[in-house]
N, C-alpha and C positions, 0 to 999 in steps of 0.2 A: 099521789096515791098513798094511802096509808097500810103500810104492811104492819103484821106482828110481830113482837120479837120471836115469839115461838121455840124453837131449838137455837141452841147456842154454838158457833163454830162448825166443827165439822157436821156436828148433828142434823144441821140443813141436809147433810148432801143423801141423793137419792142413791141408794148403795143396792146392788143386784147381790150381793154377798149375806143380806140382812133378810129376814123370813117378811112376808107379808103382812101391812098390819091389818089386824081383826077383821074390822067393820067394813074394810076395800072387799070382802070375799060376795058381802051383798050389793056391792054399790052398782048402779047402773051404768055407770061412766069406766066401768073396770075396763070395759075391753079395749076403750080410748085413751084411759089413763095409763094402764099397766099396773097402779095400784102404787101407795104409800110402802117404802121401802128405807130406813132411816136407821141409825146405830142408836138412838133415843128413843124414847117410850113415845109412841103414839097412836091410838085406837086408828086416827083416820086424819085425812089431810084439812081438817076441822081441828084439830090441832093449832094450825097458824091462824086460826080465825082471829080478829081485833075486836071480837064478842059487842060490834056495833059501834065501833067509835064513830063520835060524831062525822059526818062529810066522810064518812068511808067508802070507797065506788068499787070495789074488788067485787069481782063474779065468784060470789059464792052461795052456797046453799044457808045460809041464816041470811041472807036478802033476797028474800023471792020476787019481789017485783023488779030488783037492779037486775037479778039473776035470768030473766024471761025476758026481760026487755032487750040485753046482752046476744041471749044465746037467737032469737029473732033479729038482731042485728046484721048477725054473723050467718045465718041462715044453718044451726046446728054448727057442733062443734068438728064433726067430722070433712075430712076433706074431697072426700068423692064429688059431691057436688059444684066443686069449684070448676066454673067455665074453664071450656078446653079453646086455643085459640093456634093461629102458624106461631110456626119458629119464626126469628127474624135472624137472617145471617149477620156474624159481624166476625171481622179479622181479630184471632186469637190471640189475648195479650199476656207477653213474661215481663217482669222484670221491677220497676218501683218506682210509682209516683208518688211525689210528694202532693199532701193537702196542703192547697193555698186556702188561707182562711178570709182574707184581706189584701190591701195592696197598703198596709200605713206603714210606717216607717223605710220606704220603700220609692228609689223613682225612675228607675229604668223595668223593660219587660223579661219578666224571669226569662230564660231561654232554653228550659227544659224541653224539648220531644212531648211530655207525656205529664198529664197536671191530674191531679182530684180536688176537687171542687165540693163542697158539703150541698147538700139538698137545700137545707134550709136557709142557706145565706142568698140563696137565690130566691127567696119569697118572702112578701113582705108580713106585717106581724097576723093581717087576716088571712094568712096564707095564700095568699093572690101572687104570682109570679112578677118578679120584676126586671127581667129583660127578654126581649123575645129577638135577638141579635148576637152574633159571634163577637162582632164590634166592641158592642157594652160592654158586656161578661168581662173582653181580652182587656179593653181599658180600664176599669173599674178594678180587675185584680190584676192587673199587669204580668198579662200572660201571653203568649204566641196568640194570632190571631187563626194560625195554623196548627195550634198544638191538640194532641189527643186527648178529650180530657173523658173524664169518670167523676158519674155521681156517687158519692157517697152518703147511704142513708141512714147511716148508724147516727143517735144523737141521744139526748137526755130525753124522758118521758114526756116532759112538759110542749118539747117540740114534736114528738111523736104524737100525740092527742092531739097538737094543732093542726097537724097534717093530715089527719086521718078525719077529725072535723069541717076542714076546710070544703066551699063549694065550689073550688076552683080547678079542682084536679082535672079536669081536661084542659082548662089553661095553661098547665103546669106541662099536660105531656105536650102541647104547643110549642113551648119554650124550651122543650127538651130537646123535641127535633128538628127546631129553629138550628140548636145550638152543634146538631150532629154528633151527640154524647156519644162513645166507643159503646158506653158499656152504666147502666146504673143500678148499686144495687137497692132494695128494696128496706124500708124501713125495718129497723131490728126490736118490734114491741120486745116489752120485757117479760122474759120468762125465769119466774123466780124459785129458789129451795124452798124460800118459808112464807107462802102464801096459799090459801086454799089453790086446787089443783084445778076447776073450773075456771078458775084467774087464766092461768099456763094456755090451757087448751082455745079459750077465746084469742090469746096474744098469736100461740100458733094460725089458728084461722086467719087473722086478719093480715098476720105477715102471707101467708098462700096468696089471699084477695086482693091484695097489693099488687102485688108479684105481677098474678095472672092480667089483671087490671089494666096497667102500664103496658105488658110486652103485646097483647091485643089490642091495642091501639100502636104500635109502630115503635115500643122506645125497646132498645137490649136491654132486659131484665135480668139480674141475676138474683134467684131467691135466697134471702137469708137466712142462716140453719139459727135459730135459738131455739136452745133444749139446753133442758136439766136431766133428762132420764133417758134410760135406752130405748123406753118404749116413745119418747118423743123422736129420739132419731129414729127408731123402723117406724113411725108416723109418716117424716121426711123423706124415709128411703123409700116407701109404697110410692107415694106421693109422685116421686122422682121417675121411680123406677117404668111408670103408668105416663107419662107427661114428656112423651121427647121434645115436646117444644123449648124445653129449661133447658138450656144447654149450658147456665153457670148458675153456680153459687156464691154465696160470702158471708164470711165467718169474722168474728170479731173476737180478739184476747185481750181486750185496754180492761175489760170488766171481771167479774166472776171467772169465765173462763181461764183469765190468765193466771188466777192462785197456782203457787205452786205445788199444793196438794189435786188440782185439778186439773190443771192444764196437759196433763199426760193422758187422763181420760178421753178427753173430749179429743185430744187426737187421734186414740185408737177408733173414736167411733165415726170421726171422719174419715177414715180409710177403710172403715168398714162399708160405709153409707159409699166411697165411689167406687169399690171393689161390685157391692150388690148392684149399684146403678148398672153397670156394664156397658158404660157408653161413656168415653173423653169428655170429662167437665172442665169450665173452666172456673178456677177459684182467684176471689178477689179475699185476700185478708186484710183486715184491723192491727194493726201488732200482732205478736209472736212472732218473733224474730225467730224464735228456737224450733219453732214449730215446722220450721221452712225446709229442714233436712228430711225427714221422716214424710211429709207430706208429699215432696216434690216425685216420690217413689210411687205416689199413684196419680198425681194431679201433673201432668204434664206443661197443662199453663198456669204459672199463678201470679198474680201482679200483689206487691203489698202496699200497702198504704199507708201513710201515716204524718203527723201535723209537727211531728220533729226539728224537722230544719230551721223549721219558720219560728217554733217555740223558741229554739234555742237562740238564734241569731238575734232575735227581738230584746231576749235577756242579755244579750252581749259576750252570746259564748260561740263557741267554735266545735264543732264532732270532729275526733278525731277515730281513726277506726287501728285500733290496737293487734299487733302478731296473733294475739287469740282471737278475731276477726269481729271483736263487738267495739261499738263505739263508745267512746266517754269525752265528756266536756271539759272542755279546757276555757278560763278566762280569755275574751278576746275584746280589752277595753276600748273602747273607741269614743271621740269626741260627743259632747250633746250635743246631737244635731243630726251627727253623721249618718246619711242612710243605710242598710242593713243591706242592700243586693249583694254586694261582693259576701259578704258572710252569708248568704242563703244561699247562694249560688253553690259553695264548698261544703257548705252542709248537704247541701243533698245531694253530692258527688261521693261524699263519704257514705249517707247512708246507702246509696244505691250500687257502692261497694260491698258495706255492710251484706245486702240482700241476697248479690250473688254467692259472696263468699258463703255464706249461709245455706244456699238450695245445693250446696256440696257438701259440705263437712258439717258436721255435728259440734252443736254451739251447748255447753254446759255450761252449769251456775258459776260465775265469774268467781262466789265468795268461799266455794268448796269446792272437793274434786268429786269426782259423782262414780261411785263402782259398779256395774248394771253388767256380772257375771254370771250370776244367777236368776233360773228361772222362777226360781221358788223361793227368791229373797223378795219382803215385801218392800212396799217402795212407797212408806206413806210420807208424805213433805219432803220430796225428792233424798230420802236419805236409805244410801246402799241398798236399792233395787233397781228395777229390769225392766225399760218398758215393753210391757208387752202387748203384739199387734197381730194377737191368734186373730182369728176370725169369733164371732158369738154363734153359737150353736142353733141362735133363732137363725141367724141370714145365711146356712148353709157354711158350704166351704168354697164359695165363689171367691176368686182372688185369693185362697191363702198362699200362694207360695210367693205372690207379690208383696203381699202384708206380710208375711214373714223373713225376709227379706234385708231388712235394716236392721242392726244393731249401734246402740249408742256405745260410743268405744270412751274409756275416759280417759283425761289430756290432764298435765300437769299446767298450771297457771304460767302465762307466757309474758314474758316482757312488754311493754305497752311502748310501741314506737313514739318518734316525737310530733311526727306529724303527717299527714295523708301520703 
């Protein structure tokens, strides 16, 4: 996909603080969008236009034929019409699995409880599934033949488009329930600052279609929130809030989200979205480690995910998890040759200390101390401000005394022990 530069930095971000821009007051997609919102000059979300570059596929209004062909794809950009289907029960997960990505440098069975697995390593490059067997799966990434695992469907674009083009997807959910998944969640299209906004609301749609897709044929779905704006999350929270079948979500911080100018955001508006929902979700996270105190206050289960262990061990290091409860790498040389289990095995004891210690105490920025005393200090680039977790005036005052509730307290930098 080719995006524009458009606004530079901050100027992407959709700011509820900034007036309306112009041309959003006639647009027709206003009550879907919520409207262009930016600290930069911009008439309208034509602004991020790439004014036609060659091989450009964005759903935007200067391609009317890409743009019709899209919005008929998706059956309109709104969500109402997305198939309603049962809940499918499944046992509620806390706690942290690591993503196995592979089984290479590796030759006994990891012997984790509880593994993630990516979508995509499980199909092949025409998107066509390639094990329909617990067996495979467990030998091929040397896993418990017994272990819990979760699909993860967060990826890069270029595998999101194959998956959503692929004509195998009922072969796929075959192989899912072959495989007896806990829990999978749903592909995370991209939903971007500086792209027309017809782009955003098609990616929304298709993450919904997914979703719905999958958990109506038999596999645990959990939908994935990508938003950029508040009127994407009260998109999500309608969505939700109308849909008891959903009974999880998953969120990802490895991208965008996780800036430190934004990741305090998008927390408040995920506790906003399961204050409004009013029904026990369960959330599967991507990174954000830090994310996990503040969350844990409305999200009663959450599992986090993430491909750490394995990254690191492969490079020949070790996580250790430090008095201030974050992990850092330590060199862990070992022969050429030598397999990596015993170093994967500790890595992800550590991070899955990491995790807990984390859904308790409040984890700040390792390389400052953070003062969040006031409620009226701002807090742009996490520097001396206050997260704040009021409730938005649109979603009522459901849950504020649960969302108001947590304070980040701040901690002096702690000694780093020597080892697990």
């Amino acid at each position: 996909m080719n995006k524009s530069k458009g606004l530079e930095g901050t100027d992407w971000h959709f700011r509820s603080d900034q007036p309306l821009s112009f041309n959003c007051l006639n647009c027709f997609l206003l009550g879907q969008c919520g409207g262009l919102r930016v600290k930069g000059s911009a008439m309208d979300c034509q602004r991020f236009c790439c004014g036609g570059q060659e091989g450009c596929n964005v759903v935007c209004f200067n391609s009317p034929v890409n743009y019709a062909r899209r919005l008929g794809e998706v059956g309109g950009f709104g969500l109402k019409n997305v198939d309603r289907c049962a809940a499918i029960p499944f046992p509620r997960i806390r706690g942290y699995a690591p993503l196995i990505h592979h089984a290479y440098s590796r030759k006994t069975t990891f012997p984790g409880e509880m593994v993630a697995l990516s979508l995509y390593e499980l199909l092949d490059r025409d998107g066509a599934p390639k094990y329909f067997s617990r067996d495979d799966v467990a030998r091929n990434f040397r896993i418990r033949p017994d272990a819990k695992i979760i699909i993860s469907g967060v990826h890069k674009d270029k595998f999101l488009e194959r998956f959503w083009r692929s004509a195998h997807r009922n072969s796929i959910v075959l192989m899912l329930k072959s495989l007896d998944v806990a829990l999978m969640t749903s592909p995370n299209f991209s939903v971007y600052n500086n792209v027309p906004r017809p782009e955003n609301l098609y990616n929304i749609k298709r993450i919904a279609l997914i979703a719905q897709e999958f958990l109506a044929l038999g596999v645990p779905t959990a939908l994935h929130i990508n938003a950029c704006t508040e009127a994407d999350y009260l998109t999500f929270t309608e969505f939700l809030a109308d849909r008891p079948e959903f009974e999880a979500i998953s969120f990802e911080f490895i991208t965008g989200p996780g800036y430190p100018s934004r990741m305090n955001w998008h927390i408040k508006q995920l506790m906003l979205l399961a204050n409004a929902v009013g029904r026990p979700l369960q959330l599967v996270l991507r990174g954000g480690t830090k994310a996990l105190f503040p969350l844990s206050s409305v999200f009663h289960n959450i599992v986090s995910l993430d491909s750490d262990p394995l990254h690191r061990a492969l490079h020949r290091q070790r996580l250790v998890l430090g008095n201030d409860g974050r992990l850092f790498p330590v060199k862990n040389t070992l022969p050429k040759g030598t397999p990596v289990d015993e170093l994967l095995v500790e890595n992800a004891l550590a991070a899955t200390s990491e995790v807990e210690f984390a859904m308790r105490h409040s984890l700040v920025d390792k390389k400052r101390k953070i003062a969040r005393t006031s409620s009226n200090t701002k807090n742009a680039n996490y520097k001396a401000g206050q997260l704040s977790f009021l409730p938005d005036a649109r979603l009522g005052q459901a849950g504020a005394d649960a969302i108001d509730g947590k304070r980040v307290i701040a901690t002096t930098k702690t000694q780093r022990t020597a080892k697990i």
